[in-house]
C-alpha positions in Angstrom: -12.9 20.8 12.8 -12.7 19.6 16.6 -14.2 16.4 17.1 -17.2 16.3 19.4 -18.3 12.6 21.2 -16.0 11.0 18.9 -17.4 12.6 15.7 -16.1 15.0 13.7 -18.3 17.8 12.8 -17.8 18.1 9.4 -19.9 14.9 8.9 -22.7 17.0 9.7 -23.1 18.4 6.4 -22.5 14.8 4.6 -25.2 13.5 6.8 -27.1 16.0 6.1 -26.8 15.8 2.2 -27.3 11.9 2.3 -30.4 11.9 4.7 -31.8 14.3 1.9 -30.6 13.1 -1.5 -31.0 9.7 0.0 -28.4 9.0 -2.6 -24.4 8.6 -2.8 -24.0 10.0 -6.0 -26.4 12.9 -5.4 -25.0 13.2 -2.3 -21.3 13.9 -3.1 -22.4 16.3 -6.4 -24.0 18.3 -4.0 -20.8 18.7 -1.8 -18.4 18.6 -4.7 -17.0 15.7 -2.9 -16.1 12.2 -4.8 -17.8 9.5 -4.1 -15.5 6.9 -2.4 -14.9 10.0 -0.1 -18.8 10.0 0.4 -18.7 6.3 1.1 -16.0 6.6 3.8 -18.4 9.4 5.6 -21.3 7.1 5.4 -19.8 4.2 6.8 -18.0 6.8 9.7 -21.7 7.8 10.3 -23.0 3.9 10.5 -20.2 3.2 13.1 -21.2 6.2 15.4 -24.8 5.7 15.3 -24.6 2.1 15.0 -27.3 2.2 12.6 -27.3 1.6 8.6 -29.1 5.1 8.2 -29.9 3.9 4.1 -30.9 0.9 3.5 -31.2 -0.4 -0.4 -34.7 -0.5 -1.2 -34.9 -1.6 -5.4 -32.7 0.9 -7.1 -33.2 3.4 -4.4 -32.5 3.8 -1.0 -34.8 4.7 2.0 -33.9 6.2 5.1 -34.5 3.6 8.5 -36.2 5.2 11.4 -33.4 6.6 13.3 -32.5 8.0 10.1 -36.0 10.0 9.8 -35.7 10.8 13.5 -32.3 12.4 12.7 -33.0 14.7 9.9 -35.0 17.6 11.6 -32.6 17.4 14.3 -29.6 17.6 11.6 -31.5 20.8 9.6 -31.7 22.6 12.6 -28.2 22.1 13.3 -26.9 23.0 10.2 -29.5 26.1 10.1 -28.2 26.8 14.0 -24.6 27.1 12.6 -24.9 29.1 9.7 -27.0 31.8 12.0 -24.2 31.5 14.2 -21.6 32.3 11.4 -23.9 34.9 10.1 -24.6 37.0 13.2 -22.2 40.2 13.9 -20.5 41.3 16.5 -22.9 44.2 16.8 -26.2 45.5 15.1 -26.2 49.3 14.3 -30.2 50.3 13.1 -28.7 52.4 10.9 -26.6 51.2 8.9 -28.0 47.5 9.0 -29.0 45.8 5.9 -30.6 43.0 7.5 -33.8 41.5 6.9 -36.6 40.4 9.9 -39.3 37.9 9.0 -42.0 37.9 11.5 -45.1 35.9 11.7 -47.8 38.0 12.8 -51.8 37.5 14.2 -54.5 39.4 12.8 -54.8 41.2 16.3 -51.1 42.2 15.8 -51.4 44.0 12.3 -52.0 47.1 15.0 -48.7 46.4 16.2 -46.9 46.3 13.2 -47.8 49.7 11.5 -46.0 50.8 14.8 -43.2 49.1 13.9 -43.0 49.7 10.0 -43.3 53.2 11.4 -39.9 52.9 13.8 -38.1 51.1 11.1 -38.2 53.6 8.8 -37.2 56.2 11.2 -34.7 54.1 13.4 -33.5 51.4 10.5 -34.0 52.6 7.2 -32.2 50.4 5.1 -33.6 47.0 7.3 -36.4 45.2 5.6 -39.4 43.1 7.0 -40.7 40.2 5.3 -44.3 39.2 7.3 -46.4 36.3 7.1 -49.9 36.1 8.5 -50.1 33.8 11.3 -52.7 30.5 10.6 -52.5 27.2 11.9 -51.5 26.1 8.3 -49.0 28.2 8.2 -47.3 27.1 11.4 -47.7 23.3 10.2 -45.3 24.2 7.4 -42.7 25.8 9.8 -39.3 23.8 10.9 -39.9 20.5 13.2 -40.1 22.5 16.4 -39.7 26.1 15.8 -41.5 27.8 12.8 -38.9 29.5 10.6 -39.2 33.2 11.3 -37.4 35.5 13.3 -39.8 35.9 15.9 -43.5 34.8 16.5 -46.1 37.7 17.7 -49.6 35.5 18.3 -52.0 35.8 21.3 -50.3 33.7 24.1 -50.9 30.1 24.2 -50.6 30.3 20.4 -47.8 28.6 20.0 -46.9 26.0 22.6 -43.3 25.8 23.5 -40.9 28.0 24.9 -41.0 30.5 27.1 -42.7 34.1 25.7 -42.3 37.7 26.2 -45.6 39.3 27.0 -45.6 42.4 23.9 -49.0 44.0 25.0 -52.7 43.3 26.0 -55.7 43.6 24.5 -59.3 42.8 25.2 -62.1 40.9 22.9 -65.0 42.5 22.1 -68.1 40.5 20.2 -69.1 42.0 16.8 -72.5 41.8 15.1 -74.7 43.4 12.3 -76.3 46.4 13.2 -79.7 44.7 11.9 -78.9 41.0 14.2 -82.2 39.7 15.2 -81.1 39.1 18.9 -79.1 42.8 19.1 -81.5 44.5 21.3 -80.1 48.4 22.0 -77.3 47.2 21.1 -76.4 44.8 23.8 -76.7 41.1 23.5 -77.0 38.1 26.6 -75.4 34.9 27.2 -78.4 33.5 25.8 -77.9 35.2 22.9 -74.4 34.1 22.3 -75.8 30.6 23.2 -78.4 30.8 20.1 -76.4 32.8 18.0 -73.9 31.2 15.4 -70.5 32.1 15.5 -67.8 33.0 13.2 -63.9 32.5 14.9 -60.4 32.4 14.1 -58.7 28.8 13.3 -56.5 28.1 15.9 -54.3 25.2 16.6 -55.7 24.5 20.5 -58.5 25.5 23.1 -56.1 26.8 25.0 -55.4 29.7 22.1 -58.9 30.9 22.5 -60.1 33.1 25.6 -63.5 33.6 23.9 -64.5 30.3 24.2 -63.0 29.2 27.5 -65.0 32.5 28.9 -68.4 30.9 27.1 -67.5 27.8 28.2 -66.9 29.2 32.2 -70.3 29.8 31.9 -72.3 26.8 30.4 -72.4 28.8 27.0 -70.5 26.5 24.2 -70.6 28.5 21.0 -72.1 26.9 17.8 -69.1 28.3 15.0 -70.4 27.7 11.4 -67.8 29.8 9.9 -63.9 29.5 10.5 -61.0 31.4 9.4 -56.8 31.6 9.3 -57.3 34.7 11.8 -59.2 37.5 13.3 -58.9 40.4 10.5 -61.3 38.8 8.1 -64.1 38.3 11.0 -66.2 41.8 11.0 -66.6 41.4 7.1 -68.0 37.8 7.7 -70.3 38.9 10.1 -71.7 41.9 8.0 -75.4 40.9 6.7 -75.3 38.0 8.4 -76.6 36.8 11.7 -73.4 35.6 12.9 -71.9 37.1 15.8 -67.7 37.3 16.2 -65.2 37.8 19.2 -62.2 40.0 17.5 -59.4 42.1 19.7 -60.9 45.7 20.6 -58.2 47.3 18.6 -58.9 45.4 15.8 -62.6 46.5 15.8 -61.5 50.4 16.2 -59.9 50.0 13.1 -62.6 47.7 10.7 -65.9 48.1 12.3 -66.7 51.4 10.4 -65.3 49.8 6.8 -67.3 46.3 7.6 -71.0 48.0 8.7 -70.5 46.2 12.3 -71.0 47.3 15.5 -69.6 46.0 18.7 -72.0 44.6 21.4 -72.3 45.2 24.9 -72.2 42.2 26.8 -74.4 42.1 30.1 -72.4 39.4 32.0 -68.9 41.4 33.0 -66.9 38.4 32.7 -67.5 38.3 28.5 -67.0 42.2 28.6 -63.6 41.9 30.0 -62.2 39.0 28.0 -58.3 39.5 27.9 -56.2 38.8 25.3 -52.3 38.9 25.7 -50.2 39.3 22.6 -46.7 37.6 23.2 -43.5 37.1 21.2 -41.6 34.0 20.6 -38.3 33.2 19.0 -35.5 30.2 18.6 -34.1 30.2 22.4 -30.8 29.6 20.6 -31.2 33.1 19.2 -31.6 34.9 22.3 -27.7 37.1 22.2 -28.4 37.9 18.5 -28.3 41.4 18.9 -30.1 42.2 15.8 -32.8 40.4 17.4 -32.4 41.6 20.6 -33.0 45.3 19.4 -36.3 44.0 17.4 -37.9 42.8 20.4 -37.1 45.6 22.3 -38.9 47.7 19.9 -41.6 45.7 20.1 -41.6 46.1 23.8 -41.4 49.8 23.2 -44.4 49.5 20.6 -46.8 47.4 23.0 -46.1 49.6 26.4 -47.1 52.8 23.6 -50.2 50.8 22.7 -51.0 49.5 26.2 -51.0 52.8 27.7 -54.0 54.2 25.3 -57.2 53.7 26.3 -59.4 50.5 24.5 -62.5 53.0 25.8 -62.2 55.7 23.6 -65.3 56.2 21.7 -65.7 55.5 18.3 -69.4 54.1 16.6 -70.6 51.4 18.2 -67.7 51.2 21.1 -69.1 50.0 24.9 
């Protein structure tokens, strides 16, 4: 293989297999390769970094620190050119075998029966492997990028890149029907102020519009009751005093099944609270046309949903 700054690529993958089996042996049993020829790789891979990447620590060996610093940035490379090996020329629906994994939000489930739905008309033989979006899940993702095809979360979710919006949403607060402070079904600032609050867990302020919109106004919530995202809220908040912001689709769909109703909100800035679902994926991923055509449908499925009315009245809706 071509050489690139004076190293030859193939070292990638012995780097690789030492930085992880922190071991010689190991290292060339896992590559089939002898260990003299191991050797020879590791002292290559000294020179160029000018570092002794494993350093003899008893009868083991631990990595130094520009060795730890190396070994996300060597995954991702050897995960970047396998996807790059794997990706064809062109991606028929079809005929396609492949398989999407997509981390999805709780205010996104409405979004995926959509797509479920086009897959099986459009791509019948493509399969979807979904995880629910929670900050712990995200914490186990790669260094970076979380390992999944693409990323649907409310915007500001997650924190790099550069997302596509899908489609937009509104929160709406959620209570019991039999909440002390629920007068004709409307509750106040104040009341959102007194009230405790159940929320989603996510991994910054700047993920959650329902408490930068309390905050705007001097109201800073008192949450008692956390969870890994939104779905689970109406439930919570059933028989409870709690009160819950959720997305307004969300609460057409589980308000009737949880014995909730939503609240009217007199101040017009907590009435109108906007959510925006976006979509994320590896930048390095962008010409994948398998991809490409996934996040078109999506596209397709949030202008569908964003053209139907969040006012249409079901029990308990403003």
């Amino acid at each position: 293989m071509a050489g690139v700054s004076g190293i030859d690529l193939n070292l990638l993958a012995v780097l690789s297999a030492l930085l992880e089996e922190r071991n010689v042996t190991r290292a060339g049993a896992r590559l089939s390769l002898s260990q003299p020829t191991i050797s020879g790789a590791l002292a290559r891979l000294r020179q160029h970094f000018g570092d002794e990447l494993l350093v003899r620590s008893g009868r083991e060996y631990q990595l130094t620190p520009v060795a730890t610093r190396l070994l996300p940035v060597v995954r991702e490379a050897l995960e970047q050119a396998e996807r790059t090996l794997r990706v064809p020329p062109q991606f028929d629906p079809a005929t396609s075998e492949r398989r999407f994994s997509v981390a999805i939000s709780g205010q996104s489930l409405v979004s995926l029966s959509g797509l479920i739905q086009r897959l099986r008309q459009e791509a019948p033989r493509v399969r979807l492997e979904t995880w629910p979006v929670t900050t712990a899940l995200m914490e186990i993702g790669r260094p970076g990028w979380p390992g999944y095809d693409v990323l649907v979360a409310p915007a500001g979710f997650w924190p790099d890149g550069q997302p596509e919006v899908i489609t937009r949403d509104r929160l709406v607060y959620v209570a019991d029907p039999a909440n002390p402070r629920l007068r004709d079904g409307t509750l106040t600032p104040d009341d959102l102020q007194a009230l405790p609050h159940a929320a989603a867990r996510l991994p910054h302020p700047g993920a959650d519009p329902a408490t930068a919109a309390l905050q705007r106004l001097g109201v800073t919530p008192t949450v008692v009751v956390t969870t890994g995202g939104w779905l689970p809220l109406a439930f919570l908040v059933a028989g409870t005093d709690l009160v819950a912001a959720i997305p307004a689709r969300l609460a057409r769909r589980v308000c009737a099944a949880a014995g909730v109703t939503i609240a009217a909100i007199t101040d017009p800035s907590l009435a109108s609270i906007e959510l925006v679902e976006a979509a994320w994926w590896h930048p390095m991923r962008t010409t994948d046309p398998a991809l490409t055509w996934l996040r078109t449908t999506l596209h397709e499925i949030g202008a569908q949903l964003d053209g139907e009315s969040l006012d249409n009245p079901v029990s308990g809706w403003l």
